[in-house]
PDB file as gemmi writes it, atoms N, CA and C in Angstrom:
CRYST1    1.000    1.000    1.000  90.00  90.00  90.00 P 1                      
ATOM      1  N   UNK A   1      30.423  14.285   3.285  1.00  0.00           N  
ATOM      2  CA  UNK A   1      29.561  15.096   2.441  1.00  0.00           C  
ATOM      3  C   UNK A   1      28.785  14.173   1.494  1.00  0.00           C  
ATOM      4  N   UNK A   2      27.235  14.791   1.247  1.00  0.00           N  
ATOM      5  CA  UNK A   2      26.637  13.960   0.524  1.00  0.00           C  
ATOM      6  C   UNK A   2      27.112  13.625  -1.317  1.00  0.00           C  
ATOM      7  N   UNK A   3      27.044  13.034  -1.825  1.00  0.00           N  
ATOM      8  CA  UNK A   3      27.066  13.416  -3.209  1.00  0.00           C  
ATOM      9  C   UNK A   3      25.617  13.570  -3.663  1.00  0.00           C  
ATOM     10  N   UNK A   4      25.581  14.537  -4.533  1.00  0.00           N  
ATOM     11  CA  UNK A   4      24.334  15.033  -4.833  1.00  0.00           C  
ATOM     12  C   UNK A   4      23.875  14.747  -6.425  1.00  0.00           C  
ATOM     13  N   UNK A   5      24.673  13.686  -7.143  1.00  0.00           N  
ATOM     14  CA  UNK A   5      24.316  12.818  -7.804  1.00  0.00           C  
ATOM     15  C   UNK A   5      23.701  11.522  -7.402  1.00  0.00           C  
ATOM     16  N   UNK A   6      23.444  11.201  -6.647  1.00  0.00           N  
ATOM     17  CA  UNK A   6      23.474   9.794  -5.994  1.00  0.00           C  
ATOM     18  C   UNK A   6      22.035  10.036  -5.757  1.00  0.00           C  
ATOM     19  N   UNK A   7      20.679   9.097  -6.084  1.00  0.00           N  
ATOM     20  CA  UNK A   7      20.115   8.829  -6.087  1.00  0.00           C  
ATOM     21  C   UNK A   7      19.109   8.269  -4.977  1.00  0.00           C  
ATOM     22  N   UNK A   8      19.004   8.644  -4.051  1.00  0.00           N  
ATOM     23  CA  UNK A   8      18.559   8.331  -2.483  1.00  0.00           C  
ATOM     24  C   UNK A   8      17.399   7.993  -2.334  1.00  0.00           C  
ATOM     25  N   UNK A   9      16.448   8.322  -3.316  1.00  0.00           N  
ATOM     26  CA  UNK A   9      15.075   7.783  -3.177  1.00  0.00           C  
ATOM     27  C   UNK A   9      14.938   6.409  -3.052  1.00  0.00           C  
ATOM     28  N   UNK A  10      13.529   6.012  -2.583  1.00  0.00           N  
ATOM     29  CA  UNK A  10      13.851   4.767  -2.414  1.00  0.00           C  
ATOM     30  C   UNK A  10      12.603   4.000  -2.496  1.00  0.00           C  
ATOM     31  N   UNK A  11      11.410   5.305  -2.939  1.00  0.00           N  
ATOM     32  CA  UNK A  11       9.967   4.609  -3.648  1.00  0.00           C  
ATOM     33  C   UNK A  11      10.117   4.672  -4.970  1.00  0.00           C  
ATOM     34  N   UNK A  12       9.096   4.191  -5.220  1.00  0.00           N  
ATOM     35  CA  UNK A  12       8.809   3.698  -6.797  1.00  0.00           C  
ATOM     36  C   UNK A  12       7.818   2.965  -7.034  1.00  0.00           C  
ATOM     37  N   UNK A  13       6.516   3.843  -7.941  1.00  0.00           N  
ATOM     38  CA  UNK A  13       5.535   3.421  -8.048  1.00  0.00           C  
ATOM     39  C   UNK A  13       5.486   2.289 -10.102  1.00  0.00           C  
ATOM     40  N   UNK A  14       5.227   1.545  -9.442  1.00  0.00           N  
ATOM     41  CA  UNK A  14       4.735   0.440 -10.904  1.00  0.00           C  
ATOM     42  C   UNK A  14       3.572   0.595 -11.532  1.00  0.00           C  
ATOM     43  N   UNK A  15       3.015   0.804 -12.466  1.00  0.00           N  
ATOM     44  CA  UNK A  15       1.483   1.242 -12.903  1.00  0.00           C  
ATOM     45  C   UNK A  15       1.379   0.237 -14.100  1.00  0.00           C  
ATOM     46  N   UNK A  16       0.797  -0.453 -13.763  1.00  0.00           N  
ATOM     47  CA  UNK A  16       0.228  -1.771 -14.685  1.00  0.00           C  
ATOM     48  C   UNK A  16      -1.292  -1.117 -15.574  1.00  0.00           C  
ATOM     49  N   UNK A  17      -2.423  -1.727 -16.013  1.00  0.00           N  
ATOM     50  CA  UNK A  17      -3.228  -1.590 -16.407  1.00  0.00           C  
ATOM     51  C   UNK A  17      -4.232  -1.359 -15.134  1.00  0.00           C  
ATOM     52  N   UNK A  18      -4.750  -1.654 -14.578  1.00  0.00           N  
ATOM     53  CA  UNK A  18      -5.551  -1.418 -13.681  1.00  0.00           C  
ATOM     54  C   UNK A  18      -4.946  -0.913 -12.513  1.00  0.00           C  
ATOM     55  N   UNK A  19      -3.875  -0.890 -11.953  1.00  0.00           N  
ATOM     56  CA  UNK A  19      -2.686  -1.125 -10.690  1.00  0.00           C  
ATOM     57  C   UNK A  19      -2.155  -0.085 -10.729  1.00  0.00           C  
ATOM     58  N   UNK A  20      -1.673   0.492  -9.432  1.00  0.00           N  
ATOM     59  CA  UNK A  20      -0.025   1.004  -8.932  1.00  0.00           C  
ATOM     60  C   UNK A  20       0.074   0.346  -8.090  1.00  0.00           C  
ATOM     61  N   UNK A  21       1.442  -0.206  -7.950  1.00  0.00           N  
ATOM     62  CA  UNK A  21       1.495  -0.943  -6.908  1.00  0.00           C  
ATOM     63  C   UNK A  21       3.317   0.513  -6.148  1.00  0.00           C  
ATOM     64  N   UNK A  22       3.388   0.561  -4.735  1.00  0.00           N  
ATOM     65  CA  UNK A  22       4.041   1.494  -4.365  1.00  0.00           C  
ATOM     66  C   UNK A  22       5.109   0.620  -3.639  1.00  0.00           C  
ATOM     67  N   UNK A  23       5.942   0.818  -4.107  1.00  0.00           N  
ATOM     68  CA  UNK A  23       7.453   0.154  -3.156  1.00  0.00           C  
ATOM     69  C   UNK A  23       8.154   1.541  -2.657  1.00  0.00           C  
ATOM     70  N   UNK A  24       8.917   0.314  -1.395  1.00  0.00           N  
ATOM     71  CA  UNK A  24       9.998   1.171  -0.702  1.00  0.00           C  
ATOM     72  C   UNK A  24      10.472   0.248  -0.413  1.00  0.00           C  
ATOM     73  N   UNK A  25      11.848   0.414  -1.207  1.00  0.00           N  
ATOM     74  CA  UNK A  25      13.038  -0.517  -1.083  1.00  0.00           C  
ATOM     75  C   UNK A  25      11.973  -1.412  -2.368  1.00  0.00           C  
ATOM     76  N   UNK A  26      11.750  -3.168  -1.491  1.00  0.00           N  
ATOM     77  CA  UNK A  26      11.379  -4.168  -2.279  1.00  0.00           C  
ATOM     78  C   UNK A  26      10.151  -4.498  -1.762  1.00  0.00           C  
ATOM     79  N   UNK A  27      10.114  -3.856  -0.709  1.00  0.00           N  
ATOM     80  CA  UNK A  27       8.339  -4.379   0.038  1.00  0.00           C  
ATOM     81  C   UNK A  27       7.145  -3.137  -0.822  1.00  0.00           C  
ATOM     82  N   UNK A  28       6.042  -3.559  -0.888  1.00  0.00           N  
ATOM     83  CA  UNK A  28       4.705  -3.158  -1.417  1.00  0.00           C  
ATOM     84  C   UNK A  28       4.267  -2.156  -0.057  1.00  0.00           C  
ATOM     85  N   UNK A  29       4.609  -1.351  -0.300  1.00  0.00           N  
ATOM     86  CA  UNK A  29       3.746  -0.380   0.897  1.00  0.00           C  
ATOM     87  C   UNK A  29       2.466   0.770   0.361  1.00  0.00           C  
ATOM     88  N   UNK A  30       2.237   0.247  -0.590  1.00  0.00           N  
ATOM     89  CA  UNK A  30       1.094   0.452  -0.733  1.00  0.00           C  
ATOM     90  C   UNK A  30      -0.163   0.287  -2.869  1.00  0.00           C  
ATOM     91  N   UNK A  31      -0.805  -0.039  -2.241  1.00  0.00           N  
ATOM     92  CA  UNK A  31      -1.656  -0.277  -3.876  1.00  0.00           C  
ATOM     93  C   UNK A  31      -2.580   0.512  -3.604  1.00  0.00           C  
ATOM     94  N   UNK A  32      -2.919   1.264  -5.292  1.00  0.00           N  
ATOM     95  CA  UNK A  32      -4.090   2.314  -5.529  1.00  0.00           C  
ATOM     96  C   UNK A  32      -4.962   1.124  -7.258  1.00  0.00           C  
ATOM     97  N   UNK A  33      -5.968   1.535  -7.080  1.00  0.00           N  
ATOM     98  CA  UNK A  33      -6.355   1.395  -8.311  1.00  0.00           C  
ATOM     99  C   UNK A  33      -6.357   2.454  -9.283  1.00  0.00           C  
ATOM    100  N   UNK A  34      -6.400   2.390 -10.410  1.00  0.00           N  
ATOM    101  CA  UNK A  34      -6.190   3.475 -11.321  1.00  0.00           C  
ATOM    102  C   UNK A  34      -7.308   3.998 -11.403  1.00  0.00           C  
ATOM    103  N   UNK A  35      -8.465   3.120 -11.961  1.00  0.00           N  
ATOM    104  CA  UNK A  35      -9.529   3.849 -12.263  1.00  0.00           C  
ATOM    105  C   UNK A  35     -10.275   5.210 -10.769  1.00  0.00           C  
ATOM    106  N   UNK A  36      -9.970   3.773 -10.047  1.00  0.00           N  
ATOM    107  CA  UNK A  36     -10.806   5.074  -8.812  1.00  0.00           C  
ATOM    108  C   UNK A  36     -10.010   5.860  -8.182  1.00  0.00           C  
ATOM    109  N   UNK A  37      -8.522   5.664  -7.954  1.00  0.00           N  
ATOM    110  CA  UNK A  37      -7.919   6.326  -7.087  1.00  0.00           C  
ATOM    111  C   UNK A  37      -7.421   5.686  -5.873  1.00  0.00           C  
ATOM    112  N   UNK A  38      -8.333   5.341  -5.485  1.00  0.00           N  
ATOM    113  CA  UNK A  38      -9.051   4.707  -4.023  1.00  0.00           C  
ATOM    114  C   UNK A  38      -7.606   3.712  -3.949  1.00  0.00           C  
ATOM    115  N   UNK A  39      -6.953   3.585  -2.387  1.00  0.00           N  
ATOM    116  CA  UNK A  39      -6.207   3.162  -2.324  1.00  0.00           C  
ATOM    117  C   UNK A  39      -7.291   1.734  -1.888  1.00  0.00           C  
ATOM    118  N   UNK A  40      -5.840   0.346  -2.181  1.00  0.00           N  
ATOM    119  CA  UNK A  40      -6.690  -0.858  -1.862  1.00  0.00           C  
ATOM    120  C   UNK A  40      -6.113  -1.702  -0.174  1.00  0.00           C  
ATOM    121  N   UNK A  41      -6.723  -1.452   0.414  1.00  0.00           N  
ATOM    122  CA  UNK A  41      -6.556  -1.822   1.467  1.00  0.00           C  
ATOM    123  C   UNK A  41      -6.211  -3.315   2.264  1.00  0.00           C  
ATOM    124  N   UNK A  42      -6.540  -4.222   1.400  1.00  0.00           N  
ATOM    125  CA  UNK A  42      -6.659  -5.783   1.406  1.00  0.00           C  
ATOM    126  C   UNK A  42      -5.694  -6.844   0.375  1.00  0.00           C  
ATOM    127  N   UNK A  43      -5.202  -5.973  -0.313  1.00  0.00           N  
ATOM    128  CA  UNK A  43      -4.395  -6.491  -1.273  1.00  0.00           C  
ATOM    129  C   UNK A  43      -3.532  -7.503  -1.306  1.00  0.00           C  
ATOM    130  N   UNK A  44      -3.563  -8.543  -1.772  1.00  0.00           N  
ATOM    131  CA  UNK A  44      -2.366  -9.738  -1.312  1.00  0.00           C  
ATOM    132  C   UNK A  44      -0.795  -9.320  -1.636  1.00  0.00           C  
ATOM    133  N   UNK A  45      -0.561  -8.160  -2.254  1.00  0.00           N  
ATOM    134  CA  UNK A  45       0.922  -8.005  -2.583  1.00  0.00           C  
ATOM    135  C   UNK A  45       1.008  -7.005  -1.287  1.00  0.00           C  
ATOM    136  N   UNK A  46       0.318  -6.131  -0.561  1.00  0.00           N  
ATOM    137  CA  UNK A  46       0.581  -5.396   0.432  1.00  0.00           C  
ATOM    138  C   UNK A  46       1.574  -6.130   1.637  1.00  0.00           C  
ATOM    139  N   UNK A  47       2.611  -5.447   2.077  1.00  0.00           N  
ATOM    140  CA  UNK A  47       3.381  -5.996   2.472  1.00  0.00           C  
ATOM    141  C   UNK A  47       4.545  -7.103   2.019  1.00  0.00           C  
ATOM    142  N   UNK A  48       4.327  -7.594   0.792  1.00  0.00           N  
ATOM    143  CA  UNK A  48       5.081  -8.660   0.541  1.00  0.00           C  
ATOM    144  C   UNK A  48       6.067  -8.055  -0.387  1.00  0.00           C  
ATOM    145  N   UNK A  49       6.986  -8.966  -0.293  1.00  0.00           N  
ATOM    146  CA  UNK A  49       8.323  -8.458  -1.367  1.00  0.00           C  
ATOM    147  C   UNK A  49       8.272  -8.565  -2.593  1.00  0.00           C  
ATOM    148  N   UNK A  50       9.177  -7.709  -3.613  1.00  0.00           N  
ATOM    149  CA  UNK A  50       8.793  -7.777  -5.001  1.00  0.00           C  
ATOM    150  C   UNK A  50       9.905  -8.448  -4.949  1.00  0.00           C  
ATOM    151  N   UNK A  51       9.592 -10.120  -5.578  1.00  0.00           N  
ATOM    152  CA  UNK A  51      11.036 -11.359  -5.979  1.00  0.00           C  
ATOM    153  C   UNK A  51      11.422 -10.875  -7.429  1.00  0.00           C  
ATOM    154  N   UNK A  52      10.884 -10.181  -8.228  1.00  0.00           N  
ATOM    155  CA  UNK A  52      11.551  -9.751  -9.478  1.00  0.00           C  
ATOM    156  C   UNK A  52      10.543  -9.674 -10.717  1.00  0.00           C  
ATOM    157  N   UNK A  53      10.725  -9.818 -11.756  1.00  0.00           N  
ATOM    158  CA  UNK A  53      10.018 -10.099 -12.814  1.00  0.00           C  
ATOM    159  C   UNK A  53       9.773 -10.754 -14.011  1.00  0.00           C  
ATOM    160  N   UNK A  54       8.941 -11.148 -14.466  1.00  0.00           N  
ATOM    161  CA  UNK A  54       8.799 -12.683 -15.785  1.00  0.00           C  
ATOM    162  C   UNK A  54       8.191 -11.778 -16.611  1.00  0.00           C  
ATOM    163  N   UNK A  55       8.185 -12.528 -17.568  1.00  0.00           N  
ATOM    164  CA  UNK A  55       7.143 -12.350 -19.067  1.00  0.00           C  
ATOM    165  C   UNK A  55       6.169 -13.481 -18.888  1.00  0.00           C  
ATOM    166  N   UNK A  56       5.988 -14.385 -17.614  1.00  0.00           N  
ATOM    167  CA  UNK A  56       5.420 -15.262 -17.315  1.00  0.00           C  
ATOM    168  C   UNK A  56       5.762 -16.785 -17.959  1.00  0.00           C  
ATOM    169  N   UNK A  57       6.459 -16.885 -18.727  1.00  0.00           N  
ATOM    170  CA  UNK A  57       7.337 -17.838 -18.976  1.00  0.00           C  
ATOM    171  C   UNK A  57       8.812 -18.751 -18.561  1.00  0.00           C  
ATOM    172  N   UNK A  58       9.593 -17.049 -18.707  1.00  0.00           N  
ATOM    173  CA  UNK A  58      11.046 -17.232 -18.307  1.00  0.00           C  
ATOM    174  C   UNK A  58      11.014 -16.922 -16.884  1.00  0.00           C  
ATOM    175  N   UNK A  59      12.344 -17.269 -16.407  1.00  0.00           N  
ATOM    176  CA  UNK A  59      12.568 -17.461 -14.582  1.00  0.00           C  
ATOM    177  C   UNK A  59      12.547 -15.757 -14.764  1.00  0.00           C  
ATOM    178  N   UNK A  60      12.639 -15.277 -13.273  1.00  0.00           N  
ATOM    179  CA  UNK A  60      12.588 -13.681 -12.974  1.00  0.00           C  
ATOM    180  C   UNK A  60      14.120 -13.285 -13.264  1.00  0.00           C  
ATOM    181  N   UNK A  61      13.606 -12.189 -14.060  1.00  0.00           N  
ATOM    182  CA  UNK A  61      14.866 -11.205 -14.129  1.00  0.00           C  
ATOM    183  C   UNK A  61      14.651 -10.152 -13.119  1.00  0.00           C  
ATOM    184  N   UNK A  62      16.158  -9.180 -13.522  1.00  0.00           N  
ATOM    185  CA  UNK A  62      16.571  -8.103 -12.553  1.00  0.00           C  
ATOM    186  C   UNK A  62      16.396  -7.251 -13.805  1.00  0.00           C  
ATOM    187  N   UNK A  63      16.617  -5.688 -12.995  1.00  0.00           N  
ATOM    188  CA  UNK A  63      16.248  -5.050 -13.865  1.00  0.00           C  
ATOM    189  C   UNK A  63      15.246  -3.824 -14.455  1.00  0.00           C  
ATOM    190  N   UNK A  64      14.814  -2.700 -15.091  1.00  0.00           N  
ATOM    191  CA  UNK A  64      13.488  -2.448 -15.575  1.00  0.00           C  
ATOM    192  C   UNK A  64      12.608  -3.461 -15.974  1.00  0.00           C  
ATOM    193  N   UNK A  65      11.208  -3.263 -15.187  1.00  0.00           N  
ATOM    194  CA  UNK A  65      10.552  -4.612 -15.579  1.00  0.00           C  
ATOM    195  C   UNK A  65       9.199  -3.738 -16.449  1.00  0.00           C  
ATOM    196  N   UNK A  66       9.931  -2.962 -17.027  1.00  0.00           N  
ATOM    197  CA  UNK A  66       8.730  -2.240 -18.201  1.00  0.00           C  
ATOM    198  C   UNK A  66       8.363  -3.452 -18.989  1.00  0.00           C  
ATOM    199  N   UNK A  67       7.289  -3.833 -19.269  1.00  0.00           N  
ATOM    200  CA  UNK A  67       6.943  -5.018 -20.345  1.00  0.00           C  
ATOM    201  C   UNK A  67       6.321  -6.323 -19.684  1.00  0.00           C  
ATOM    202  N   UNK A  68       7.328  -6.305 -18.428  1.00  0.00           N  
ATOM    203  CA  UNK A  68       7.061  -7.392 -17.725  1.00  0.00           C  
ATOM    204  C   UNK A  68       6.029  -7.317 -16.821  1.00  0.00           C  
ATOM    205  N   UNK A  69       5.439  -8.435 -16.157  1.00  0.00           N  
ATOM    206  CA  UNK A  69       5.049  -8.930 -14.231  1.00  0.00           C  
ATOM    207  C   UNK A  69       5.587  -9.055 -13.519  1.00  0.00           C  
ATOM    208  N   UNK A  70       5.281  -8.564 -12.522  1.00  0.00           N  
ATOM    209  CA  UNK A  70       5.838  -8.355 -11.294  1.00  0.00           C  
ATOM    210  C   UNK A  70       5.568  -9.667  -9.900  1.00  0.00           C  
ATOM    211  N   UNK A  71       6.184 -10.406  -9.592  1.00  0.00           N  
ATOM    212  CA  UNK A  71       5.775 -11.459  -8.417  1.00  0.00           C  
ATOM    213  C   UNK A  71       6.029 -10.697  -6.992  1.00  0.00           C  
ATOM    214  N   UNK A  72       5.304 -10.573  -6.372  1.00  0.00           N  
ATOM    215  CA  UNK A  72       5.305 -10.270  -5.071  1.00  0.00           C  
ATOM    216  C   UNK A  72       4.958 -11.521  -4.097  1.00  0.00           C  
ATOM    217  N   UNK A  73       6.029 -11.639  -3.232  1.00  0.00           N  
ATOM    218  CA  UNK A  73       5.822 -12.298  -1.968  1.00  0.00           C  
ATOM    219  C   UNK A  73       5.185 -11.850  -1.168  1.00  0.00           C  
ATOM    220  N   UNK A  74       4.346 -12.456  -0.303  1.00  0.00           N  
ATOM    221  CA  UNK A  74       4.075 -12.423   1.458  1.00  0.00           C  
ATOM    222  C   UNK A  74       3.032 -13.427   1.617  1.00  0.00           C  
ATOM    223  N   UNK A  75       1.741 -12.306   2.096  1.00  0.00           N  
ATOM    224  CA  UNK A  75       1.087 -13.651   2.755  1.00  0.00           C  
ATOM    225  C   UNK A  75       0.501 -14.041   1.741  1.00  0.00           C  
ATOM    226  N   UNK A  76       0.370 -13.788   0.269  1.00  0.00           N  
ATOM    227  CA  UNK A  76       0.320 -13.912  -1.107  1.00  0.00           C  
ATOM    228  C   UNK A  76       0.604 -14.397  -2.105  1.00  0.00           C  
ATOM    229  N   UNK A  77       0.929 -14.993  -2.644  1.00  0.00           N  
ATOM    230  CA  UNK A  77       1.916 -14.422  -4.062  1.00  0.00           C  
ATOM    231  C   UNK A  77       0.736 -14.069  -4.853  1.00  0.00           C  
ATOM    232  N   UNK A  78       1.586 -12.573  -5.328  1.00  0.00           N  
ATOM    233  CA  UNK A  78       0.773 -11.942  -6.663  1.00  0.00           C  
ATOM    234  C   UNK A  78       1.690 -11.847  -7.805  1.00  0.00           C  
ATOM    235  N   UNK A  79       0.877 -12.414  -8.974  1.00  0.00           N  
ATOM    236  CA  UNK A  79       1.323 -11.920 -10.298  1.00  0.00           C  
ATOM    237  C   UNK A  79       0.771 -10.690 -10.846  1.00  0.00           C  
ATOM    238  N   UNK A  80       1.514  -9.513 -10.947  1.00  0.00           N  
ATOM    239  CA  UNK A  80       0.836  -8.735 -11.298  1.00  0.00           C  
ATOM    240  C   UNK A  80       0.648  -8.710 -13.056  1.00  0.00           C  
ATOM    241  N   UNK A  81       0.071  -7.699 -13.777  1.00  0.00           N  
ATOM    242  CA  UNK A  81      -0.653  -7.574 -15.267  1.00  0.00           C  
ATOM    243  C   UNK A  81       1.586  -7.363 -15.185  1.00  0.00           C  
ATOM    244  N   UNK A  82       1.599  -6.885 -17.001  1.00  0.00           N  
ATOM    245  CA  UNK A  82       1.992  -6.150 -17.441  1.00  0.00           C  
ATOM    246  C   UNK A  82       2.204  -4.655 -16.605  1.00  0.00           C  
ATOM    247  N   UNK A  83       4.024  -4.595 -16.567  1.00  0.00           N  
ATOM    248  CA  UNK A  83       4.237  -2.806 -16.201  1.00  0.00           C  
ATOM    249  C   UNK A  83       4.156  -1.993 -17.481  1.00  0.00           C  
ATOM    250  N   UNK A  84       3.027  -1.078 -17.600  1.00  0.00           N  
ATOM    251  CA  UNK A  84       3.301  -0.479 -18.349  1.00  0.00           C  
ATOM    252  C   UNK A  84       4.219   1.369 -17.977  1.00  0.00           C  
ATOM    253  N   UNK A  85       4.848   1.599 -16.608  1.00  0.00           N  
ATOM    254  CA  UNK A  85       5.609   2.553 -16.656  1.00  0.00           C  
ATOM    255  C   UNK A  85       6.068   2.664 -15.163  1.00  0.00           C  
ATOM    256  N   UNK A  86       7.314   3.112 -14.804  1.00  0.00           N  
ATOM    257  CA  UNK A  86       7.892   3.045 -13.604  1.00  0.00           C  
ATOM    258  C   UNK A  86       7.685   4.455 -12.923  1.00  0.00           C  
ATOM    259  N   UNK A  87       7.030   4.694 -11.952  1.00  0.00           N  
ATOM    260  CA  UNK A  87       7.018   6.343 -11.810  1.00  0.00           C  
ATOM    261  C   UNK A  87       7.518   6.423 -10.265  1.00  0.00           C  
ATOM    262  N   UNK A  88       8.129   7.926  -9.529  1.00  0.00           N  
ATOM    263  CA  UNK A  88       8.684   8.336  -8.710  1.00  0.00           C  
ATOM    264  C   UNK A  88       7.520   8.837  -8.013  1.00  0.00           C  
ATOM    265  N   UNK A  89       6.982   8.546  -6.974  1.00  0.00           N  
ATOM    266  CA  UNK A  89       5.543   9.156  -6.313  1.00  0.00           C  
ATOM    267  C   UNK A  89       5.640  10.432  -5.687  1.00  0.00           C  
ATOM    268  N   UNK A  90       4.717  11.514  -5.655  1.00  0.00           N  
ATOM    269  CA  UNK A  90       5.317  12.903  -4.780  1.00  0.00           C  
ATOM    270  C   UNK A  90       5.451  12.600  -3.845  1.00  0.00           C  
ATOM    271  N   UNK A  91       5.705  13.576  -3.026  1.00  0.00           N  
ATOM    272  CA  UNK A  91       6.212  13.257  -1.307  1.00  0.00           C  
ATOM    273  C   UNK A  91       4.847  13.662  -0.645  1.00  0.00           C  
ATOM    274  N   UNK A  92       3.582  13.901  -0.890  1.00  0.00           N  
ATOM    275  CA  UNK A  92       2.573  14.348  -0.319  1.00  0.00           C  
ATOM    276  C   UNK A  92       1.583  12.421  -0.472  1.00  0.00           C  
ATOM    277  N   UNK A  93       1.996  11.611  -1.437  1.00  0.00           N  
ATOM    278  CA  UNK A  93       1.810  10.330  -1.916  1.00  0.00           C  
ATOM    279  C   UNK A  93       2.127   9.537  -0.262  1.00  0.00           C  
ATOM    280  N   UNK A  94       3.451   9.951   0.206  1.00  0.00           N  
ATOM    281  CA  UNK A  94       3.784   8.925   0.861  1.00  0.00           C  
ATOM    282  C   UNK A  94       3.382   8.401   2.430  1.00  0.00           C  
ATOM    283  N   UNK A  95       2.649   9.378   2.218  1.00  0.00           N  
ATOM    284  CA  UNK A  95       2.020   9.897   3.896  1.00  0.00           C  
ATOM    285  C   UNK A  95       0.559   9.061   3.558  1.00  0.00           C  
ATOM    286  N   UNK A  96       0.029   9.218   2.575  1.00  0.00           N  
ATOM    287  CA  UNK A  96      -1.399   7.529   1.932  1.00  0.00           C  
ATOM    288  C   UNK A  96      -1.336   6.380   1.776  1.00  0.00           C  
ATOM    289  N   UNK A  97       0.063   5.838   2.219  1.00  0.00           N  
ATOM    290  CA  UNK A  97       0.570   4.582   2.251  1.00  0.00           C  
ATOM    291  C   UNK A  97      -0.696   3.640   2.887  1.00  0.00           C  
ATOM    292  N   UNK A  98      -0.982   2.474   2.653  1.00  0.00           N  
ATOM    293  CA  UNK A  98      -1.684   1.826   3.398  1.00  0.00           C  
ATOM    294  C   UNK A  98      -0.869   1.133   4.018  1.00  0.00           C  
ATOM    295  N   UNK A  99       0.273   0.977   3.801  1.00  0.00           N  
ATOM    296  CA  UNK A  99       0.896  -0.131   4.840  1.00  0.00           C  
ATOM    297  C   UNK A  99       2.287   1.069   5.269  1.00  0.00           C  
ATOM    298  N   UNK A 100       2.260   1.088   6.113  1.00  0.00           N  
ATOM    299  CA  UNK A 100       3.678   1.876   7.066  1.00  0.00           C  
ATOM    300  C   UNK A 100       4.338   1.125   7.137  1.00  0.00           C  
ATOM    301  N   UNK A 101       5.836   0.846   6.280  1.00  0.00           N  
ATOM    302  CA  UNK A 101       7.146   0.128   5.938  1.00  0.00           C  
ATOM    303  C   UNK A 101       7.622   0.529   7.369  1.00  0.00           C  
ATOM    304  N   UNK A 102       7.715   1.602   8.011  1.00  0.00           N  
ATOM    305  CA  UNK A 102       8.976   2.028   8.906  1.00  0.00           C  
ATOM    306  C   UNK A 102       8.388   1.649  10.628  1.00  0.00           C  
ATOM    307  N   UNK A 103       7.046   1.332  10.578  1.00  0.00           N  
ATOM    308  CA  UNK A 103       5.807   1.790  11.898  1.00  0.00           C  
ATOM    309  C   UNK A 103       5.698  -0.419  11.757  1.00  0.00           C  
ATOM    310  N   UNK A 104       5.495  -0.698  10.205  1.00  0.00           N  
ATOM    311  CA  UNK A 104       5.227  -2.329  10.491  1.00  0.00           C  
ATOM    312  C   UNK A 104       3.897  -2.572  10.486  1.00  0.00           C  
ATOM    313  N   UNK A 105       2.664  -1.196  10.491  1.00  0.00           N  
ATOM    314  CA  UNK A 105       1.296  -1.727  10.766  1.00  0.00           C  
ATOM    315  C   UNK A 105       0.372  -1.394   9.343  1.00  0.00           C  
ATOM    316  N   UNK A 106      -0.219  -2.374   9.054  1.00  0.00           N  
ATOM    317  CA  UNK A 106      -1.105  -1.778   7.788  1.00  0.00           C  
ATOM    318  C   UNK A 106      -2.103  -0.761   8.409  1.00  0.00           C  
ATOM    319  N   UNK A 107      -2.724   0.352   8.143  1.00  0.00           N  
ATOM    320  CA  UNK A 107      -3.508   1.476   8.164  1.00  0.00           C  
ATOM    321  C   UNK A 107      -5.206   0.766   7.719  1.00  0.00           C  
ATOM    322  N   UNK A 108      -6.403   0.566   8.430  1.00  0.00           N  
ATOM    323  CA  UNK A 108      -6.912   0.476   8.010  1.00  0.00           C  
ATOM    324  C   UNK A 108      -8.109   1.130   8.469  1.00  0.00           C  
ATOM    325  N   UNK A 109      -9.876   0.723   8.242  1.00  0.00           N  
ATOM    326  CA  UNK A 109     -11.047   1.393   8.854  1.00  0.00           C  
ATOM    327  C   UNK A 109     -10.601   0.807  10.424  1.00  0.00           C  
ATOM    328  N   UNK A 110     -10.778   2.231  11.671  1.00  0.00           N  
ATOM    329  CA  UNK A 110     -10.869   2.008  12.832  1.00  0.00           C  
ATOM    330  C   UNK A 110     -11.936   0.678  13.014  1.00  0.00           C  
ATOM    331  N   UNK A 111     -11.951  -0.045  14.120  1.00  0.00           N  
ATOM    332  CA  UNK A 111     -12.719  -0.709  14.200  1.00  0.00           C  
ATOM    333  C   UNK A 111     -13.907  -0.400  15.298  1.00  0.00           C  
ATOM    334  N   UNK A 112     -15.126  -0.246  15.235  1.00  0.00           N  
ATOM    335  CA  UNK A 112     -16.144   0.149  16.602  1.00  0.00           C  
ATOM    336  C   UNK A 112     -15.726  -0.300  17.658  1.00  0.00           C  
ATOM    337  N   UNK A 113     -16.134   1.024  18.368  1.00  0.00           N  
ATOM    338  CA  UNK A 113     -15.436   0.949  20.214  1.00  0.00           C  
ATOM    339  C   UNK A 113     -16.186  -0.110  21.076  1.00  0.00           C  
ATOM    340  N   UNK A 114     -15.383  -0.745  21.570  1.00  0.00           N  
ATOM    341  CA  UNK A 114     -16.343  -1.994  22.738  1.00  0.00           C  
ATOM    342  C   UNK A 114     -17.347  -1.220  23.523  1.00  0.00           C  
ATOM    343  N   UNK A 115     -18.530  -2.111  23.705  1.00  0.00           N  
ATOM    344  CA  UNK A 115     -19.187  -1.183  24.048  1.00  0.00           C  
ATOM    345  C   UNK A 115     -19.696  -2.317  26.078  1.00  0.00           C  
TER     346      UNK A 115                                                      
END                                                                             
């Protein structure tokens, strides 16, 4: 039987100043910008792992990284701004992913048919 305290989710959106950046688990499966909405399709943290977080000084902690930056691995490294709040994304959010964690393929513009 499940326990129904237990916490199973397993996204979690980061919202910096300009940024959300969208995890599942520790990988980036997906970035929006704030101002427009508009998800970002090209992003160097897309796909890569979140290694933890600095104040940009000290080594990465574990942890709430409210206050802090965020380093993401892959084909990247990104420092992100300042988190200014940790949020839980709806479930209608997760289906706009630009990168499919479970599929492995980033989502992007079709490309024109050979002709």
């Amino acid at each position: 039987m499940l326990d129904p305290r237990v916490d199973r989710r397993r996204h979690v959106a980061y919202v910096t100043r300009h940024t959300e950046y969208h995890c599942r688990g520790r990988e980036c499966v997906g970035v929006r910008n704030r101002r427009t909405g508009e998800w970002v399709l090209d992003h160097g943290a897309l796909r890569g792992r979140l290694a933890g977080a600095t104040d940009g000084g000290s080594p990465l902690v574990e942890g709430p990284p409210i206050g802090l930056r965020l380093l993401f691995l892959g084909r990247e490294g990104v420092l992100t701004s300042r988190v200014e709040a940790m949020l839980r994304p709806e479930k209608d959010v997760l289906a706009r992913y630009a990168s499919r964690a479970s599929a492995g393929s980033i989502r992007g513009p079709r490309a024109p048919a050979a002709a």
